[in-house]
N, C-alpha and C positions, 0 to 999 in steps of 0.2 A: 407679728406672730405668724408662723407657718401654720399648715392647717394638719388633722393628725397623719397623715398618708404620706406616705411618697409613691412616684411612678416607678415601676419596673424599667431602671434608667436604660439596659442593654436591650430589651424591645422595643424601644423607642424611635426612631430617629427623626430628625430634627433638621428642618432645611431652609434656610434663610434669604428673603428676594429682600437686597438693599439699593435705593435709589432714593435722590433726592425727592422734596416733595413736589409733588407736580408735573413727575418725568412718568407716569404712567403703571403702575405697579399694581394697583387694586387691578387695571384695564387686563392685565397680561396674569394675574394672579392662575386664574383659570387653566390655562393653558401650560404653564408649568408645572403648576398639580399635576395635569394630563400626563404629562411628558415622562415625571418620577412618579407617578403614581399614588400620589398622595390624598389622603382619605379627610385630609383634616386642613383646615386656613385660618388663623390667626390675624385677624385685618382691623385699625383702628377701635379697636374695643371689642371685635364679635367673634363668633368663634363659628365657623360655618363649614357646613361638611353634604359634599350631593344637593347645593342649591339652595339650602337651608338655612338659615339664622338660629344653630342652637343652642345659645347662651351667649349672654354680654349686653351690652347695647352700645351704640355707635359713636364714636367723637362729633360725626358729623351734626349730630345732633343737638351739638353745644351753640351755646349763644355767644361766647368768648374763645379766643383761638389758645388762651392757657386754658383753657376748663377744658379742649379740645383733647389738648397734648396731655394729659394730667390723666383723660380717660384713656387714650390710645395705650400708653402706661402701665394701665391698670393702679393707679396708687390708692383707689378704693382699696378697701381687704374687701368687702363683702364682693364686690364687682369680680374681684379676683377669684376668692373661691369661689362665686358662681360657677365661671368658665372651668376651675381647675376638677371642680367634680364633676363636672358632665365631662371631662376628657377624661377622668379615672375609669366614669360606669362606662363610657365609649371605649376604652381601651384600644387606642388609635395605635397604629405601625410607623406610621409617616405625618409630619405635620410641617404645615409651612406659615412662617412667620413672616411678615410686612414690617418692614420699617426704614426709615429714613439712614441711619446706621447700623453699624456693628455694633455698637455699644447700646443701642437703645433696642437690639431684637434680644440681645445679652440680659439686659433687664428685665423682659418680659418671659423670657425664659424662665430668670432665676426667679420672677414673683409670682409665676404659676407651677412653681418645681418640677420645671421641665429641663432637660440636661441642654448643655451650652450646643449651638448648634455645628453640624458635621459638615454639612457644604454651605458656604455663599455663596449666593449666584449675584453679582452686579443686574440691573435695568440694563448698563448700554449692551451686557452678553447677550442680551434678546431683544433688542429693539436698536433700531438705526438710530443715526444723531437725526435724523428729520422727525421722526415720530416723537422721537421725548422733546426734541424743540418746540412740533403741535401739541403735542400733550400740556406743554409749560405752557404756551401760549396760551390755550383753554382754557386752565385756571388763572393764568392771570388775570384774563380779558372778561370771561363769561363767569368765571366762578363757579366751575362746574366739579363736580367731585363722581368719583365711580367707585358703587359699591358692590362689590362682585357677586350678587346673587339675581334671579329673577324679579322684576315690578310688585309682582305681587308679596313679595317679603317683607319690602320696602314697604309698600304701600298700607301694608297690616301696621308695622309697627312705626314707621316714618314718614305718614301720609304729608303733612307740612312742608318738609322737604324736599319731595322727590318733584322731579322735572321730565325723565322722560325713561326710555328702555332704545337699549342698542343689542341688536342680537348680530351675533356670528356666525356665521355659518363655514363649517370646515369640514370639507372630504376628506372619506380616510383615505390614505396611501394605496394606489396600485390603480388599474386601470379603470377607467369610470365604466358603469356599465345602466342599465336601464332597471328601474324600482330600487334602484339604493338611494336610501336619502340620507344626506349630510347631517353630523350630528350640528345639533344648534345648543350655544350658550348665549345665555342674556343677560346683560348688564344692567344695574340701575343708576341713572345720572342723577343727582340731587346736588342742590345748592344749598349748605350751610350758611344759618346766620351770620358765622364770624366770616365768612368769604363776603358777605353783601356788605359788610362793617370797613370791611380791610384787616391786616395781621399787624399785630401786635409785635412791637420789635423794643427790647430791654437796652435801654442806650448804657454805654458804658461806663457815667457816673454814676446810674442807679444800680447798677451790677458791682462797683466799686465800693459803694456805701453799702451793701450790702457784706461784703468780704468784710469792711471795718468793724460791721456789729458781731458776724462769725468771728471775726477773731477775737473780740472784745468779751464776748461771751465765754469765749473758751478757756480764756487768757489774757489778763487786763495788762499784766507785765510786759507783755508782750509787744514791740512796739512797729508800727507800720511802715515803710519808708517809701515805697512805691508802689504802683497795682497795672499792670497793664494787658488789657483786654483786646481778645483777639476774635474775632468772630468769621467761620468758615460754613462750608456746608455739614458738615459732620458737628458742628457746632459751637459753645464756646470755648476757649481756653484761655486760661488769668494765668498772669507771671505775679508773683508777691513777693518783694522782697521784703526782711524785716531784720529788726535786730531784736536776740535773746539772753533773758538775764542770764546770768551766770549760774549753772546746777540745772537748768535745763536737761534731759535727757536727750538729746539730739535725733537719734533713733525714733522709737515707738513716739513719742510726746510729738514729732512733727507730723509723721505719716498718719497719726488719729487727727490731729489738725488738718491736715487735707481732705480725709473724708468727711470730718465734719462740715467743713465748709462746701464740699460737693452734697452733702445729703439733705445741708437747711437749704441753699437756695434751689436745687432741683424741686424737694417738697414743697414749697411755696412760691415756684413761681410755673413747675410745668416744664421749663426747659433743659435741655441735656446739656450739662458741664462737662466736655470729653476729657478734660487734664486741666492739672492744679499744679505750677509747679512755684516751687516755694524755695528761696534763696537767702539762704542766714549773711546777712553782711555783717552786722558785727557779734561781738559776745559781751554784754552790758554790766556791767556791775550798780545794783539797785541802791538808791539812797548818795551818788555818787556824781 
Protein backbone atom coordinates (compact mmCIF):
# COMPACT_ATOMS: atom_id res chain seq x y z
CA UNK A 1 0.00 0.00 0.00
CA UNK A 2 1.28 3.50 -0.85
CA UNK A 3 1.44 6.06 1.66
CA UNK A 4 -1.27 9.16 1.41
CA UNK A 5 1.04 11.87 -0.42
CA UNK A 6 2.76 12.02 -3.45
CA UNK A 7 5.96 14.13 -4.20
CA UNK A 8 5.73 17.28 -6.42
CA UNK A 9 7.06 14.79 -9.29
CA UNK A 10 8.29 18.20 -11.60
CA UNK A 11 10.50 19.57 -8.53
CA UNK A 12 12.04 16.83 -8.09
CA UNK A 13 14.95 15.37 -9.88
CA UNK A 14 16.26 12.20 -9.56
CA UNK A 15 19.90 10.98 -10.33
CA UNK A 16 21.20 7.58 -10.31
CA UNK A 17 25.14 6.09 -9.54
CA UNK A 18 24.93 2.42 -10.99
CA UNK A 19 27.74 -0.10 -10.51
CA UNK A 20 28.43 -3.36 -9.54
CA UNK A 21 28.81 -4.17 -5.98
CA UNK A 22 32.10 -3.70 -4.70
CA UNK A 23 33.26 -1.31 -7.66
CA UNK A 24 33.13 1.55 -5.22
CA UNK A 25 29.95 3.74 -5.25
CA UNK A 26 29.09 4.47 -1.53
CA UNK A 27 33.28 5.70 -1.81
CA UNK A 28 32.58 8.19 -4.68
CA UNK A 29 28.83 8.97 -3.67
CA UNK A 30 30.01 12.14 -2.07
CA UNK A 31 31.67 13.77 -4.69
CA UNK A 32 28.95 13.32 -7.36
CA UNK A 33 26.39 14.86 -5.09
CA UNK A 34 29.13 17.75 -5.16
CA UNK A 35 29.50 17.87 -8.66
CA UNK A 36 25.25 18.00 -9.59
CA UNK A 37 24.51 19.48 -6.58
CA UNK A 38 22.61 17.33 -4.92
CA UNK A 39 21.11 17.75 -1.41
CA UNK A 40 19.97 14.32 -0.76
CA UNK A 41 21.69 10.33 -1.04
CA UNK A 42 19.68 7.37 -0.99
CA UNK A 43 22.52 4.48 -0.15
CA UNK A 44 21.67 0.88 1.05
CA UNK A 45 18.74 1.58 3.27
CA UNK A 46 19.73 5.35 4.63
CA UNK A 47 18.73 8.42 3.51
CA UNK A 48 21.53 10.96 4.26
CA UNK A 49 21.80 14.66 3.39
CA UNK A 50 24.99 17.24 4.69
CA UNK A 51 26.78 14.18 6.49
CA UNK A 52 23.84 13.01 8.24
CA UNK A 53 22.00 9.81 8.71
CA UNK A 54 18.34 11.03 8.30
CA UNK A 55 16.18 8.25 8.09
CA UNK A 56 16.52 4.54 7.39
CA UNK A 57 18.89 2.24 8.79
CA UNK A 58 21.65 0.40 6.89
CA UNK A 59 21.86 -3.13 5.07
CA UNK A 60 25.09 -3.29 6.37
CA UNK A 61 23.86 -3.97 9.41
CA UNK A 62 22.36 -7.26 8.42
CA UNK A 63 23.48 -10.55 9.58
CA UNK A 64 22.53 -12.30 6.24
CA UNK A 65 23.37 -10.87 2.68
CA UNK A 66 19.27 -11.63 1.62
CA UNK A 67 18.16 -9.69 4.78
CA UNK A 68 21.02 -7.18 3.39
CA UNK A 69 19.45 -6.80 -0.10
CA UNK A 70 15.77 -7.06 1.14
CA UNK A 71 16.80 -3.62 3.34
CA UNK A 72 18.85 -1.91 0.62
CA UNK A 73 15.07 -2.34 -1.21
CA UNK A 74 13.31 -0.94 1.11
CA UNK A 75 10.60 -3.97 1.09
CA UNK A 76 9.70 -3.00 4.68
CA UNK A 77 6.53 -0.52 4.25
CA UNK A 78 7.27 0.84 7.64
CA UNK A 79 11.23 1.16 6.63
CA UNK A 80 9.96 2.89 3.42
CA UNK A 81 7.83 5.37 4.65
CA UNK A 82 10.22 6.35 7.27
CA UNK A 83 12.55 7.58 4.50
CA UNK A 84 9.61 8.70 2.21
CA UNK A 85 8.28 11.31 4.87
CA UNK A 86 11.38 12.78 5.88
CA UNK A 87 12.09 13.42 1.96
CA UNK A 88 8.34 14.90 1.88
CA UNK A 89 9.06 17.45 5.23
CA UNK A 90 12.67 17.84 3.43
CA UNK A 91 11.32 18.77 0.24
CA UNK A 92 14.55 17.86 -1.50
CA UNK A 93 15.38 19.46 -5.54
CA UNK A 94 17.94 16.66 -6.18
CA UNK A 95 18.41 13.18 -4.85
CA UNK A 96 20.78 10.58 -5.67
CA UNK A 97 20.18 7.02 -5.70
CA UNK A 98 22.85 3.95 -5.13
CA UNK A 99 22.49 0.88 -6.54
CA UNK A 100 23.83 -2.08 -8.23
CA UNK A 101 21.35 -1.62 -11.47
CA UNK A 102 18.79 0.21 -13.34
CA UNK A 103 16.16 -1.79 -12.37
CA UNK A 104 16.80 -2.04 -8.81
CA UNK A 105 17.39 2.14 -8.35
CA UNK A 106 13.91 1.80 -10.45
CA UNK A 107 12.50 -0.02 -7.51
CA UNK A 108 13.53 2.07 -4.92
CA UNK A 109 12.28 5.02 -6.65
CA UNK A 110 9.01 3.56 -7.32
CA UNK A 111 8.70 2.27 -3.37
CA UNK A 112 9.43 5.53 -1.98
CA UNK A 113 7.27 7.59 -4.85
CA UNK A 114 9.80 9.15 -6.17
CA UNK A 115 9.77 9.65 -10.15
CA UNK A 116 11.85 7.17 -12.21
CA UNK A 117 15.32 8.66 -12.45
CA UNK A 118 16.57 11.46 -15.28
CA UNK A 119 20.42 10.85 -15.54
CA UNK A 120 22.43 7.47 -15.00
CA UNK A 121 25.67 7.86 -14.33
CA UNK A 122 27.81 4.27 -14.61
CA UNK A 123 30.87 3.74 -11.59
CA UNK A 124 33.47 3.15 -14.54
CA UNK A 125 32.12 7.20 -15.83
CA UNK A 126 34.02 8.28 -12.54
CA UNK A 127 36.37 6.04 -11.68
CA UNK A 128 39.36 4.15 -13.56
CA UNK A 129 39.28 0.32 -14.25
CA UNK A 130 42.29 0.30 -11.44
CA UNK A 131 40.14 1.88 -8.59
CA UNK A 132 36.95 -0.30 -9.05
CA UNK A 133 39.44 -3.43 -9.47
CA UNK A 134 40.95 -2.10 -5.75
CA UNK A 135 37.68 -1.37 -4.73
CA UNK A 136 36.55 -5.25 -5.74
CA UNK A 137 39.58 -6.44 -4.36
CA UNK A 138 38.63 -4.73 -0.85
CA UNK A 139 35.64 -6.33 -0.41
CA UNK A 140 36.41 -9.26 -1.42
CA UNK A 141 39.69 -9.84 0.42
CA UNK A 142 38.96 -7.46 3.69
CA UNK A 143 35.26 -7.25 3.68
CA UNK A 144 35.20 -3.97 3.91
CA UNK A 145 32.08 -1.79 3.06
CA UNK A 146 31.85 2.39 2.80
CA UNK A 147 29.21 4.23 4.32
CA UNK A 148 29.27 7.74 3.08
CA UNK A 149 28.94 9.70 6.09
CA UNK A 150 31.34 10.98 8.97
CA UNK A 151 32.49 8.01 12.07
CA UNK A 152 30.67 9.62 14.26
CA UNK A 153 27.18 8.76 12.41
CA UNK A 154 28.32 5.41 12.26
CA UNK A 155 29.36 5.12 15.43
CA UNK A 156 25.96 6.52 17.22
CA UNK A 157 24.04 4.24 15.39
CA UNK A 158 26.38 1.30 14.04
CA UNK A 159 29.06 1.04 16.63
CA UNK A 160 29.52 -2.97 16.08
CA UNK A 161 30.37 -2.51 12.79
CA UNK A 162 32.34 0.15 12.09
CA UNK A 163 36.16 -0.34 11.39
CA UNK A 164 37.63 2.80 10.62
CA UNK A 165 37.20 6.54 8.88
CA UNK A 166 38.95 7.54 5.56
CA UNK A 167 38.88 11.31 4.88
CA UNK A 168 39.39 13.26 1.66
CA UNK A 169 40.70 16.05 1.18
CA UNK A 170 39.94 18.01 -2.07
CA UNK A 171 41.04 21.65 -3.34
CA UNK A 172 38.77 23.66 -4.80
CA UNK A 173 39.65 24.63 -8.49
CA UNK A 174 42.08 27.60 -9.33
CA UNK A 175 45.24 28.54 -7.99
CA UNK A 176 46.38 27.46 -4.40
CA UNK A 177 46.92 30.29 -2.25
CA UNK A 178 47.98 30.66 1.52
CA UNK A 179 44.83 30.19 4.62
CA UNK A 180 42.49 28.32 2.26
CA UNK A 181 41.85 25.07 3.47
CA UNK A 182 40.69 22.16 1.40
CA UNK A 183 37.14 21.10 1.92
CA UNK A 184 37.30 17.59 3.85
CA UNK A 185 34.84 14.55 3.43
CA UNK A 186 34.82 11.34 5.73
CA UNK A 187 33.95 8.07 4.99
CA UNK A 188 32.95 5.38 7.30
CA UNK A 189 34.48 1.73 6.71
CA UNK A 190 32.47 -1.02 8.39
CA UNK A 191 32.38 -4.65 7.96
CA UNK A 192 29.07 -6.43 7.83
CA UNK A 193 28.27 -9.74 9.38
CA UNK A 194 27.19 -11.25 6.14
CA UNK A 195 30.76 -10.10 4.50
CA UNK A 196 32.62 -12.10 7.51
CA UNK A 197 29.96 -15.06 6.63
CA UNK A 198 30.50 -14.89 2.81
CA UNK A 199 27.50 -14.18 0.16
CA UNK A 200 24.96 -16.10 -0.38
CA UNK A 201 24.41 -17.32 -3.96
CA UNK A 202 20.79 -18.97 -5.12
CA UNK A 203 22.10 -22.06 -7.28
CA UNK A 204 19.95 -22.65 -10.19
CA UNK A 205 17.84 -25.71 -9.06
CA UNK A 206 16.71 -23.83 -6.08
CA UNK A 207 15.58 -20.83 -8.39
CA UNK A 208 14.15 -23.49 -10.73
CA UNK A 209 11.96 -25.13 -8.09
CA UNK A 210 10.89 -22.04 -7.07
CA UNK A 211 9.52 -20.95 -10.88
CA UNK A 212 7.71 -24.58 -10.49
CA UNK A 213 5.74 -23.56 -7.26
CA UNK A 214 5.01 -19.75 -9.00
CA UNK A 215 3.72 -21.34 -11.69
CA UNK A 216 1.79 -24.15 -9.75
CA UNK A 217 0.32 -21.62 -7.64
CA UNK A 218 -0.91 -19.54 -10.38
CA UNK A 219 -1.84 -22.28 -12.60
CA UNK A 220 -1.88 -25.91 -11.96
CA UNK A 221 -2.94 -26.49 -15.80
CA UNK A 222 -0.30 -25.09 -16.64
CA UNK A 223 2.44 -27.21 -17.68
CA UNK A 224 6.44 -26.80 -17.34
CA UNK A 225 8.85 -28.07 -19.94
CA UNK A 226 11.98 -26.29 -19.27
CA UNK A 227 13.66 -23.53 -17.07
CA UNK A 228 16.86 -22.03 -17.76
CA UNK A 229 18.82 -19.80 -15.48
CA UNK A 230 21.05 -17.27 -16.35
CA UNK A 231 22.94 -15.24 -13.91
CA UNK A 232 24.90 -11.84 -14.72
CA UNK A 233 25.75 -8.80 -12.93
CA UNK A 234 22.62 -6.85 -13.46
CA UNK A 235 21.19 -10.07 -12.18
CA UNK A 236 19.00 -13.05 -12.76
CA UNK A 237 17.13 -13.98 -15.93
CA UNK A 238 14.92 -17.49 -16.37
CA UNK A 239 13.87 -18.67 -19.97
CA UNK A 240 10.47 -20.78 -19.16
CA UNK A 241 9.11 -22.70 -21.48
CA UNK A 242 5.73 -24.35 -21.03
CA UNK A 243 2.67 -25.58 -22.68
CA UNK A 244 -1.04 -24.07 -22.36
CA UNK A 245 -4.35 -25.54 -22.14
CA UNK A 246 -6.56 -24.61 -24.67
CA UNK A 247 -8.75 -20.98 -23.83
CA UNK A 248 -5.97 -19.70 -22.13
CA UNK A 249 -5.90 -15.97 -22.77
CA UNK A 250 -2.43 -15.70 -24.29
CA UNK A 251 -2.09 -11.96 -23.62
CA UNK A 252 -2.88 -10.44 -20.13
CA UNK A 253 -3.03 -14.28 -18.49
CA UNK A 254 0.80 -14.66 -19.40
CA UNK A 255 2.37 -11.28 -18.72
CA UNK A 256 0.45 -11.34 -14.88
CA UNK A 257 2.34 -14.79 -14.84
CA UNK A 258 5.61 -13.13 -15.35
CA UNK A 259 5.07 -10.68 -12.68
CA UNK A 260 3.91 -12.97 -10.57
CA UNK A 261 6.78 -15.09 -10.66
CA UNK A 262 9.26 -11.89 -10.51
CA UNK A 263 7.17 -10.39 -7.36
CA UNK A 264 7.06 -14.00 -5.20
CA UNK A 265 10.75 -14.92 -5.55
CA UNK A 266 12.22 -11.23 -5.37
CA UNK A 267 9.82 -10.91 -1.92
CA UNK A 268 11.16 -13.94 -0.58
CA UNK A 269 14.44 -14.26 -1.39
CA UNK A 270 15.88 -10.39 -1.55
CA UNK A 271 17.16 -10.83 -5.07
CA UNK A 272 16.57 -8.93 -8.33
CA UNK A 273 14.94 -10.89 -11.34
CA UNK A 274 15.90 -8.44 -14.37
CA UNK A 275 13.64 -10.65 -16.97
CA UNK A 276 11.25 -13.44 -17.16
CA UNK A 277 10.92 -14.66 -20.56
CA UNK A 278 8.32 -17.05 -21.01
CA UNK A 279 7.90 -19.43 -24.32
CA UNK A 280 4.37 -21.17 -25.12
CA UNK A 281 5.60 -24.37 -27.10
CA UNK A 282 2.50 -26.10 -27.25
CA UNK A 283 -1.49 -25.39 -26.87
CA UNK A 284 -2.77 -28.49 -24.81
CA UNK A 285 -6.11 -29.74 -24.78
CA UNK A 286 -7.03 -30.98 -20.98
CA UNK A 287 -8.43 -34.47 -20.16
CA UNK A 288 -6.68 -35.60 -23.52
Amino acid sequence: MFLDFLFPIKKIKVFALVGDSGTGKSFRAMLVAQKYEIDYIIDDGLLIRDNRILAGHSAKKEKTFMAAVKVALFDEKSHRDEVARKLQGGKPKKILILGTSDKMVNKIAARLQLPSPGKFIKIEDISTQDEIEKAIRTRRIEGKHVIPVPSIEVKRSYPNIFYNAIKIFKRKAGPVSFGVTPSVHEKSVVRPEYSKRGKVIISEAALSQMVIHCVDEYNREIQIKKIVVKDDDMGYRLIITIDVPYGTQLGGNIHELQQYIIDNIERYTGILIEEVNIIIDKIIELGK
